[in-house]
C-alpha positions as CSV (number, residue, x, y, z in Angstrom):
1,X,53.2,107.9,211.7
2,X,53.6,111.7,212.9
3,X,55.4,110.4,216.2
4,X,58.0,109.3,213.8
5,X,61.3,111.7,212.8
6,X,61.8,111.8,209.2
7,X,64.3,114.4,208.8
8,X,67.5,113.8,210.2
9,X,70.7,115.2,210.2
10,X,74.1,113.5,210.1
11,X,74.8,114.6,213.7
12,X,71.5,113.8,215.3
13,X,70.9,110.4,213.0
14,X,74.3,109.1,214.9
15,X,72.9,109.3,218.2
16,X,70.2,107.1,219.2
17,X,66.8,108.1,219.6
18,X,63.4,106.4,220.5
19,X,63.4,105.7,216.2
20,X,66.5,103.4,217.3
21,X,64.8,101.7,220.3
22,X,61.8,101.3,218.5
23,X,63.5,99.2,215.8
24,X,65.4,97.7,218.5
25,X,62.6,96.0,219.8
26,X,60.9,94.8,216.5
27,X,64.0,93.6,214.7
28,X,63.9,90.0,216.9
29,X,59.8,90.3,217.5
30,X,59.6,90.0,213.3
31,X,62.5,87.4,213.3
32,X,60.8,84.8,215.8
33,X,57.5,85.5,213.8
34,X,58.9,84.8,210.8
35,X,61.0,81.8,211.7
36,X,58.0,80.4,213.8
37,X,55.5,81.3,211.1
38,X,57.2,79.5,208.4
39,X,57.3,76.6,210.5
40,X,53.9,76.6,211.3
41,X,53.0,77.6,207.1
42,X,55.3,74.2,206.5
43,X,52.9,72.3,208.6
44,X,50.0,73.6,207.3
45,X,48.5,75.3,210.5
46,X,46.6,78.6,209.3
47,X,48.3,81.0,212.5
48,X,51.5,80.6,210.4
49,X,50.3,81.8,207.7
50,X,49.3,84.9,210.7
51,X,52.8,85.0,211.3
52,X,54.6,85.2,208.2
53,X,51.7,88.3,207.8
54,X,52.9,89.9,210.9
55,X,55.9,89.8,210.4
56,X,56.0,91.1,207.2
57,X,54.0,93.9,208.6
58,X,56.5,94.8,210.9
59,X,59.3,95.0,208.7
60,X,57.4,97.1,206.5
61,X,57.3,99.4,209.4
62,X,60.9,99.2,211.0
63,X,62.1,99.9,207.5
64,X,59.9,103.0,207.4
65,X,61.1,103.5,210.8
66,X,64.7,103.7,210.4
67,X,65.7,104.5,206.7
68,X,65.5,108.1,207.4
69,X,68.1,107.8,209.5
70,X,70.4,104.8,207.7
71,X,70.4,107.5,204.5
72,X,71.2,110.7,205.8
73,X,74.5,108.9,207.7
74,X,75.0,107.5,204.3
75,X,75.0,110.7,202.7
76,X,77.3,112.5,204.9
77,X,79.2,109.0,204.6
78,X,79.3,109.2,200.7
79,X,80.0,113.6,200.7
80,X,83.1,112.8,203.0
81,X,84.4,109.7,201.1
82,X,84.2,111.6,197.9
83,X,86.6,114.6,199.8
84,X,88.8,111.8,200.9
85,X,88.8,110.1,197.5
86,X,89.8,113.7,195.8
87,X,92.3,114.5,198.6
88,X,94.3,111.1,197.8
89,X,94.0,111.8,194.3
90,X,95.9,115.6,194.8
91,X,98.4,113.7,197.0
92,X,99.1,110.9,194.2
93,X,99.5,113.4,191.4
94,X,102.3,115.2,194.1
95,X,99.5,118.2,193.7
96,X,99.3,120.6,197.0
């Protein structure tokens, strides 16, 4: 998937991108497939057994998708909750 971004930065994984519509559209395509493939598995019918396939499928691929993005905010996240965390430490010990 070369199309796909999968380096981000903090600053450009907060804004939304075509990676964000993308996954925008699949999330409730692999929900209806899944809940309508079950269904269909429970009764038997072999296209349910198609759906809970494609479905599965596509969450493989939004996760590829959009993880790139989900950690790097998470890192910058974690770096400036661990600067916070160390600041109200100094500030608890009456430190400057």
């Amino acid at each position: 998937m070369g199309w796909i971004k999968t380096k981000w930065t903090p600053e450009q994984a907060d804004r939304w991108t075509k990676e964000d519509y993308i996954t925008f559209i699949i999330s409730p395509l692999i929900y209806v497939l899944l809940a309508l493939g079950v269904a269909f598995s429970l009764l038997l019918l072999w296209y349910g057994w198609v759906m809970v396939g494609a479905s599965i499928i596509l969450l493989i691929v939004m996760i590829k998708i959009i993880d790139p993005k989900l950690k790097a905010i998470s890192e910058d996240y974690e770096t400036k909750q661990k600067k916070y965390l160390e600041d109200l430490e100094k500030i608890a010990r009456w430190e400057e």
